[in-house]
N, C-alpha and C positions, 0 to 999 in steps of 0.2 A: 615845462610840466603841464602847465595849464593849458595850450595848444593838443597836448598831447593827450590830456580829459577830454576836450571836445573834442579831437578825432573819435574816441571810443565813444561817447554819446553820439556823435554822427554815424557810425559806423553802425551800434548795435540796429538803429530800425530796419537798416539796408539791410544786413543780415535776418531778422526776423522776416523781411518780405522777401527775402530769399528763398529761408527755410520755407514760409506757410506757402509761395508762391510754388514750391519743389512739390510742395505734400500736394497743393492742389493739384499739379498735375501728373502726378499717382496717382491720384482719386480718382480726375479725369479719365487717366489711363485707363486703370483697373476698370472704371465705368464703363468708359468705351470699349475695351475689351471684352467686356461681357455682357454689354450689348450687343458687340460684331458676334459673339457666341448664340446668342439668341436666332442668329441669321445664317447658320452653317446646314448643309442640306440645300433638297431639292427649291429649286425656285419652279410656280406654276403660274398662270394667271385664275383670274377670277371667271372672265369671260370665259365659255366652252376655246380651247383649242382650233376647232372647225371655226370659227369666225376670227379670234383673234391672230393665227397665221398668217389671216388674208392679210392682212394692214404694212407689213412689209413687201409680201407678193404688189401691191397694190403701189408704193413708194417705188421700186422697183421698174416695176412696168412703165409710169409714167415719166420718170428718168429716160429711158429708153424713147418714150413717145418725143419726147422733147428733144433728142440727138437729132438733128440733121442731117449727120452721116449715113442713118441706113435707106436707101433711094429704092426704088421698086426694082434695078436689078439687081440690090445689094440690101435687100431686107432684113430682119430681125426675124427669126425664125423661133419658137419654141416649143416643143412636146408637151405639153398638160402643164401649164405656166402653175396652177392652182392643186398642184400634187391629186388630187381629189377624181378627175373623171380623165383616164389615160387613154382614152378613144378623141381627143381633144388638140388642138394646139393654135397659139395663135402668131399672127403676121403684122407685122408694125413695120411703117417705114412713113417720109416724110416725101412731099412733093411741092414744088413752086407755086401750083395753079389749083383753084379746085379742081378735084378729078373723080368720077363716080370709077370702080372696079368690078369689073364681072368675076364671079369665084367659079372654079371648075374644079370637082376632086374627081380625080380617077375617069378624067373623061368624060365626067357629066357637071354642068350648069346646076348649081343649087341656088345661087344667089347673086345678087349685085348690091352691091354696097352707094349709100348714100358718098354724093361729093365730098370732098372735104381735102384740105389740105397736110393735115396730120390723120393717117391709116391706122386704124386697131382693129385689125380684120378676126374676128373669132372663126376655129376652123372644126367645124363637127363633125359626125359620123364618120371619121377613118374606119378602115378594117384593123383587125388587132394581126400582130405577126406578119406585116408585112411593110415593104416598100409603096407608102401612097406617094403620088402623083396630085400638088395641086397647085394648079394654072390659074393666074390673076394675067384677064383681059383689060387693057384700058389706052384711051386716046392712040389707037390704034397702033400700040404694041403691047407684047404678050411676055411672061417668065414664067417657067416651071420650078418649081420648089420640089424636092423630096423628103418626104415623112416616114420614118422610120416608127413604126410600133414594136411594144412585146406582146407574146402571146399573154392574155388574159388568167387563164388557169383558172377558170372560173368551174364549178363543181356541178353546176345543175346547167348545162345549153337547154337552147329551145331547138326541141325537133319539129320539124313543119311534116307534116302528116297529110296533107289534101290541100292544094293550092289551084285555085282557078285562073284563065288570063282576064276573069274581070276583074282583080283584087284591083287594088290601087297600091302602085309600088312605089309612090310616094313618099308616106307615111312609114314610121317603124310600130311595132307594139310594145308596146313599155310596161314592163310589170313591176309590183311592190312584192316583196321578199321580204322574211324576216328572220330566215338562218343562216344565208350563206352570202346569198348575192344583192341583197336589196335592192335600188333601183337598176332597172336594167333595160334597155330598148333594142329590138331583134327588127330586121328587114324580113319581105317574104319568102326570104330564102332561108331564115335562121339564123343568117348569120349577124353577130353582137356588131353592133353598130356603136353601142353607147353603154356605159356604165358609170356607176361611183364607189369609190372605196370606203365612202363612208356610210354608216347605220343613217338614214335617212326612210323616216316612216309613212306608211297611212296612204290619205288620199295623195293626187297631186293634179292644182287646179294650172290651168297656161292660162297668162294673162297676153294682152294684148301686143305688147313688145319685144315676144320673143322669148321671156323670161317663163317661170314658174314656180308654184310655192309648193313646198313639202316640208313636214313634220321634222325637227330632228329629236333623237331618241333623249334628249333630254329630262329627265327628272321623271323615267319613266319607273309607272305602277300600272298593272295589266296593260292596258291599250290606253294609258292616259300619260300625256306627256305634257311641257312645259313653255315650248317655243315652236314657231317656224318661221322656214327663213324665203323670201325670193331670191332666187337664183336663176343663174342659166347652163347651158348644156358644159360650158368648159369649166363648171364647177366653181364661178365667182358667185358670192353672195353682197346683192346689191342691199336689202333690207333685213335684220333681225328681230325678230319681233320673240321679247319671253310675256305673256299674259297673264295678268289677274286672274282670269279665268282657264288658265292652260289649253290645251289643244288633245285632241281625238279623233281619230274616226277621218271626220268630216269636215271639207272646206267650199267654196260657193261664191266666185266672181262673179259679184253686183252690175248690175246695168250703170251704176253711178263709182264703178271703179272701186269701190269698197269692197272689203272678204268680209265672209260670212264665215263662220265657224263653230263648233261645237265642244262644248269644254263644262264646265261646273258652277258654280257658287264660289269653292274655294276650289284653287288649279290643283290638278292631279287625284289627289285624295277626294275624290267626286261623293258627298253626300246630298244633292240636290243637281240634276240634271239642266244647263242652261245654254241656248243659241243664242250667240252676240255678232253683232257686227261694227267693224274695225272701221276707220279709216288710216289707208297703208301710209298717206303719208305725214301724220303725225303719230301711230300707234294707237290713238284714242278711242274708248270703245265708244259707239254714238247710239247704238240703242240693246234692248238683248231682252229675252223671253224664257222668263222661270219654269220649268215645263213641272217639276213636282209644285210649285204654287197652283199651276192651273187644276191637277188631277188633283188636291186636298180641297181646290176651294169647290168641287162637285161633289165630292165623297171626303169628308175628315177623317175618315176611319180606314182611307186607304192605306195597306204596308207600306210601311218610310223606306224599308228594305228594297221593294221595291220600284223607288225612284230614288237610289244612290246607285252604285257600281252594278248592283245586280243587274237595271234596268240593263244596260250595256246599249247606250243609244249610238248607234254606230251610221247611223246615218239621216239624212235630212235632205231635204229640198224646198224651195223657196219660188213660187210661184209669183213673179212679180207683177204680173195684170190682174190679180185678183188677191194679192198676200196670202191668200194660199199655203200653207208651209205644213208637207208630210212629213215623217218623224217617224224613226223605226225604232220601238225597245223590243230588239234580240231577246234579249234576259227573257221577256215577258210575249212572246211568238204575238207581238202586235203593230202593227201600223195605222196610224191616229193622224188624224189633221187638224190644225189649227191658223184660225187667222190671226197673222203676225202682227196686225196693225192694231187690231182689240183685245189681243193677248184670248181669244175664247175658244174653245174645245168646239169641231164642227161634226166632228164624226171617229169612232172608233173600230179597225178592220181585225176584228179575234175572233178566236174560236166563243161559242156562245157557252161554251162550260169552262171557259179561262178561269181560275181560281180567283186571280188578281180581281177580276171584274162580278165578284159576286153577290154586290148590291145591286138591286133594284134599281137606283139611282142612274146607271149606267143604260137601263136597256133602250132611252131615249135616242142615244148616240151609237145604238150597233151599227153598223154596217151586215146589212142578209146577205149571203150567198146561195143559191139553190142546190149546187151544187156540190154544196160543201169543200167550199176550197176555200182556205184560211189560208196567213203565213204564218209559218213554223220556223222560228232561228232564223229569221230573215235576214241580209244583208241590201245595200245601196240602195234606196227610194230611188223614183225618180216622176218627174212629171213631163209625161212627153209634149211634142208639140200641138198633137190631137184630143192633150187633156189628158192621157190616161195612165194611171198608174203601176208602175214597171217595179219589179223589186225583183230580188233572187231568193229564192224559197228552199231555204236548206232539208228543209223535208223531217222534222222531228223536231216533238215539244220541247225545247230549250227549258221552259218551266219546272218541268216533271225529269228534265235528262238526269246524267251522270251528272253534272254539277250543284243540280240541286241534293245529289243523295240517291237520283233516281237510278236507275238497271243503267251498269257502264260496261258489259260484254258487250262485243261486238255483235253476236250471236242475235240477242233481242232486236238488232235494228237491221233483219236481212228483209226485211221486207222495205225498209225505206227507201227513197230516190230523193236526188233535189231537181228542180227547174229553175226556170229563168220562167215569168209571168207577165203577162200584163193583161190590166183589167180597164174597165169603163165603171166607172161608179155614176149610179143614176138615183134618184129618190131613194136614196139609203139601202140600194142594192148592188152586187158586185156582179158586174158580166166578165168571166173571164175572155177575153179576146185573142189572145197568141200566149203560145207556152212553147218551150220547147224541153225534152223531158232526158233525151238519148236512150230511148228507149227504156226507160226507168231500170236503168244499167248503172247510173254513176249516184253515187250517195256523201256527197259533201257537207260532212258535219260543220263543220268549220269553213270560214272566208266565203269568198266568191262574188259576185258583181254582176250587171247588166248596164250596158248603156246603149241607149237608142237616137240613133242622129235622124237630122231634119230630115234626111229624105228615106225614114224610117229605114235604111240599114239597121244594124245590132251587132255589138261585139257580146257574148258571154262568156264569164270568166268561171268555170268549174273549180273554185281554187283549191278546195284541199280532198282531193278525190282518196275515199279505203280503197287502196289496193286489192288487188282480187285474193291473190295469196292469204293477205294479213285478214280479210273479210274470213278466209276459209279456214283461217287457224285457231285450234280449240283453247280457249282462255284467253284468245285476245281483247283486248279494252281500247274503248274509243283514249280516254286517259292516258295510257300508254302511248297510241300514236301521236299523240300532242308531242312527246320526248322525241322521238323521232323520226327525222325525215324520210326515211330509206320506207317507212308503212304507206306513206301515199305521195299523190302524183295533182298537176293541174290540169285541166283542157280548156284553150281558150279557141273558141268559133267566133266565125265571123260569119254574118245571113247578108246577103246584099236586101232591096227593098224587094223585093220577092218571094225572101225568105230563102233562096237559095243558099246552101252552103258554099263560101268560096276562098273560105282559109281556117284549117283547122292544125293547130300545133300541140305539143304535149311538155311538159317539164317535168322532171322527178323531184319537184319541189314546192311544198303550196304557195300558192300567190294569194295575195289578200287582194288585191287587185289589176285589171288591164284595163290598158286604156290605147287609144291609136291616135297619132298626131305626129306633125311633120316636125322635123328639126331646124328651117329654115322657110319663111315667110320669102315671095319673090321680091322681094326689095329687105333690107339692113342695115340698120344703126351701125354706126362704127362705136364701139365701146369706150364705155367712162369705165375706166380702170381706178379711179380715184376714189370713186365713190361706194359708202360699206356706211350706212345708218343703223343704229344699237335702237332701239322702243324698249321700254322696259315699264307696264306697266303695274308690276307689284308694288304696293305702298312696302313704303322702308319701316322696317323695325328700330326702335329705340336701343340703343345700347347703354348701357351702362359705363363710363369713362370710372379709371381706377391708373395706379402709374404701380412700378414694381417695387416702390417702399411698401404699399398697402397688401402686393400679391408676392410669396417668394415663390418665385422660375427659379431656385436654384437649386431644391432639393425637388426636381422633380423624375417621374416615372419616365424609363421609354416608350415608346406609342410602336408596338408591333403590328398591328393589325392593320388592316388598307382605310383608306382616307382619300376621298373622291370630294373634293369641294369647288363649288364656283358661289357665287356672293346671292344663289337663290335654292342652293342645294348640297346635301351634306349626305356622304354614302360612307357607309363603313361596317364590314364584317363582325365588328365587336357586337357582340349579344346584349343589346341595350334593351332593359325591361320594364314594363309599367310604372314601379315605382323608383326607378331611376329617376335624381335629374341630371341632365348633360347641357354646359355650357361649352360656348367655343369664346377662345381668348385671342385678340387680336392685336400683338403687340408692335409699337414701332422703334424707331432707331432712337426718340427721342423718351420712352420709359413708360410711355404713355398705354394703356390699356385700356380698348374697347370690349366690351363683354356682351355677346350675343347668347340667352338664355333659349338656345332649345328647345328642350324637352322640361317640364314642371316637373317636381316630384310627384309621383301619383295620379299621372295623367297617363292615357289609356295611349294618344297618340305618339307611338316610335316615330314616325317620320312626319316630317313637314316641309311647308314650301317659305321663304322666309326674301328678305332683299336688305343684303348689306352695303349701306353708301359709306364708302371709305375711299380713300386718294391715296396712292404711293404704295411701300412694300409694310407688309407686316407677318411676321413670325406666328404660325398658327398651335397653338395649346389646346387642347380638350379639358376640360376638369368634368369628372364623373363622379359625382356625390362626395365632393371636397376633392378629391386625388387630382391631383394637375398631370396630365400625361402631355409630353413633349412631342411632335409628330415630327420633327426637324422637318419641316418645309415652312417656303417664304411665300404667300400670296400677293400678287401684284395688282392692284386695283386699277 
């Protein structure tokens, strides 16, 4: 009997650590359960898509560099390795000995590849829709490859209009686009040489390696975006750069390998006008010029209006023998120079009745013209090699236009033209020196460019030409044609140094800018396929840490509406208004909840630029003025 007591006393704790050990893991279950619930839905990342793709493509590739098996007559072949630029592909294979390669596409020598015993041959300007041909010469035997493209489908071709045998056929012409085609590069014949499928904005600067930088359309507001990236023609991106200051307009390779750039105070949402310069390869900014500090500390009583967004500073140049540094604000039909080194205002080139400029205080710093020639809506500065100052002159007061409020019929502006200008400034006077006008036929309210190489050639980019039709029809508005493409057209000329005309093309599409440049330097790096750097200068916001005993996700709202998030930008259809506040909830697998506060209640600002530092997946929540809206998507940091 007594044996049989202590079994039951032995027995019961076993059983109770049974039972509580069951319920625990219930609990557990039920927990984890609904936590695995918290993570059903889309998975995204943080990073833009357009960069973190590449990092497999990237893993990928060098797997392949690394096989021995593919030999020069049994190579690695791929069509557009980088989804991204389908006029592309590249060549990999491995060999015993250093070996430099000669590249041939289609019967012509573009390039030779440096020695090396592992090949990552990049293969550029194919033709689209067809069977290419390209031949790698080396220690004196040859193999042909063949490359299969699709046709493009692309909506706006470049027609070439008047082509000389001086051009240089070289070089392609590479335009920025921002409806249909964005970057894009044409040979003298028109025909696409180069493209990318991706939104890729603005200027775009070549650096020394081959490579090049452009905008992407990241966290964009009018013409103000958030990042850019270097890259090259088969559409890898070596460097990512997102900015404290964001990105615009304007970019500017330094003598000392550093970019210059043009962006804000605070990125995108521009209330303060500011030119910074980077170093690429830590991201770090190293120095930068308040341009609304310099115009308050000569006038306090200048409009804040405009030197915020209004200004629309869309371009700059940087004079490095003298810091030197011209500045265009579009918004305010001005071009103004200052020296970069003392941050101080040298001279300002406006109409002498500019509203903006209506103190006294300014008339120190005019700029005379005798002949009355100001810029109007100007676009690209430039400083030539002879000193003198190039811009594109869209030919109407920006100030006084339809977006101030001013006359937006088409009708009012038949007397306008744009050119392309350049002037000589001498003792605070403007000589104009070369213009070119087309006969004061083409009227570009919008975009347009001028660039002048060292042996004074010139490309001009007419980029958003009124149609002659939509010029002629009763009630049309400039306003209107901004909606759509089909009202105007570009023209891009090229002058040899003579001023000869010896390539002139047309698009049914505005360009914001052209530019001309080879695809292939005669000598080639073979490609680090490995390499892809993230710069993220935005200081990190604070979060607020909470777990889901404190918050309940379980009676919460569906999330209908779109939801665009990366860890410095938050887009969504939902009608969010002043006195809203919106937080974003970032939960993880282990209950924990980070809370990024948005928007304040009663704060004017709907949108902002923000930097969330978090590691691993976490389930993304909206709460809008207490309401917790569930978005079922998983962000991956």
């Amino acid at each position: 009997m007594k044996n049989k007591k202590k079994t039951i006393i032995v027995m019961i704790p076993i059983i109770l650590l049974i039972v509580i050990s069951g319920l625990l893991s219930i609990i557990t279950y039920r927990e984890t359960k609904k936590m695995h619930n918290y993570f059903e839905g889309e998975e995204q990342t943080a990073i833009i898509p357009l960069v973190t793709n590449q990092e497999s493509i990237n893993k990928r590739l060098d797997a392949i560099s690394n096989d021995t098996r593919y030999t020069f007559e049994q190579a690695y072949v791929e069509l557009n390795p980088y989804k991204i630029s389908p006029l592309s592909a590249i060549i990999i294979y491995s060999s015993k000995s250093d070996e430099s390669v000669e590249v041939y596409i289609n019967g012509k020598k573009v390039t030779k590849m440096d020695a090396s015993k592992k090949h990552i041959i990049p293969i550029y300007g194919l033709y689209e829709d067809m069977e290419n041909k390209v031949k790698l010469v080396a220690n004196n035997k040859e193999i042909e490859y063949s490359i299969r493209t699709e046709a493009s489908n692309i909506a706006y071709p470049l027609e070439v209009l008047e082509k000389s045998e001086k051009v240089n056929n070289e070089d392609l012409y590479f335009t920025v686009a921002s409806y249909a085609t964005w970057l894009t590069g044409w040979d003298s014949e028109g025909k696409l040489r180069f493209y990318l499928t991706e939104d890729m904005r603005m200027d775009v600067e070549w650096l020394d390696n081959g490579h090049f930088i452009i905008g992407t359309s990241q966290g964009q507001f009018a013409e103000n975006f958030l990042s850019f990236v270097e890259m090259d023609y088969l559409g890898k991106i070596y460097n990512y750069y997102t900015m404290k200051n964001g990105f615009s307009f304007e970019s500017q390779i330094l003598n000392n390998g550093n970019i210059m750039s043009a962006g804000g105070v605070t990125p995108v949402y521009v209330k303060e006008q500011l030119i910074y310069e980077m170093n690429p390869k830590t991201g770090e900014v190293v120095s930068d010029i308040n341009l609304a500090k310099i115009f308050k500390e000569i006038d306090p009583e200048f409009d804040d209006t405009y030197l915020g967004q209004k200004a629309i500073r869309n371009g700059f140049y940087l004079n490095e023998k003298n810091n030197e540094m011209i500045v265009s604000f579009r918004g305010i039909d001005t071009v103004f120079c200052v020296d970069y080194k003392e941050k101080k205002l040298k001279w300002i080139f406006t109409n002498p009745n500019n509203k903006a400029f209506k103190s006294a205080v300014w008339d120190q710093y005019r700029i005379r013209s005798k002949k009355d020639n100001y810029p109007w809506g100007q676009h690209s500065p430039k400083i030539t090699s002879e000193g003198y100052i190039a811009f594109f002159n869209n030919g109407y007061e920006r100030i006084n236009g339809f977006e101030a409020g001013g006359p937006d019929e088409v009708s009012n502006y038949k007397n306008n033209y744009s050119r392309a200008e350049i002037y000589e400034i001498k003792n605070m006077e403007a000589k104009l020196v070369w213009s070119y006008d087309a006969d004061k036929k083409l009227f570009s309210h919008q975009y347009g460019s001028i660039d002048v190489y060292e042996n004074n050639s010139k490309l001009v980019n007419f980029g958003y030409v009124l149609d002659d039709d939509y010029r002629a029809t009763k009630g049309a508005t400039l306003s209107t044609s901004e909606k759509n493409p089909d009202h105007i057209y570009s023209l891009i000329i090229e002058f040899d140094k003579n001023d000869n005309i010896v390539f002139k093309a047309k698009c049914e599409e505005g360009k914001y800018r052209a530019f001309k440049h080879n695809l292939y330097d005669e000598e080639t790096s073979n490609m680090e396929v490995t390499k892809l750097n993230i710069f993220n200068s935005i200081e990190a916001d604070n979060l607020v840490e909470k777990n889901t005993k404190e918050i309940n996700l379980e009676d919460t709202v569906e999330w209908i509406n779109s939801c665009d998030f990366t860890k410095n930008t938050f887009k969504t259809d939902f009608d969010i208004k002043e006195n809203d506040e919106v937080k974003l909830y970032f939960v993880n697998k282990g209950g924990k909840i980070n809370i990024l506060t948005y928007k304040e209640k009663d704060n004017s600002q709907i949108n902002r630029i923000f930097n969330v530092e978090l590691n691993g997946k976490y389930a993304l929540y909206i709460d809008i003025n207490g309401t917790i809206y569930n978005t079922k998507k998983t962000i991956q940091f």
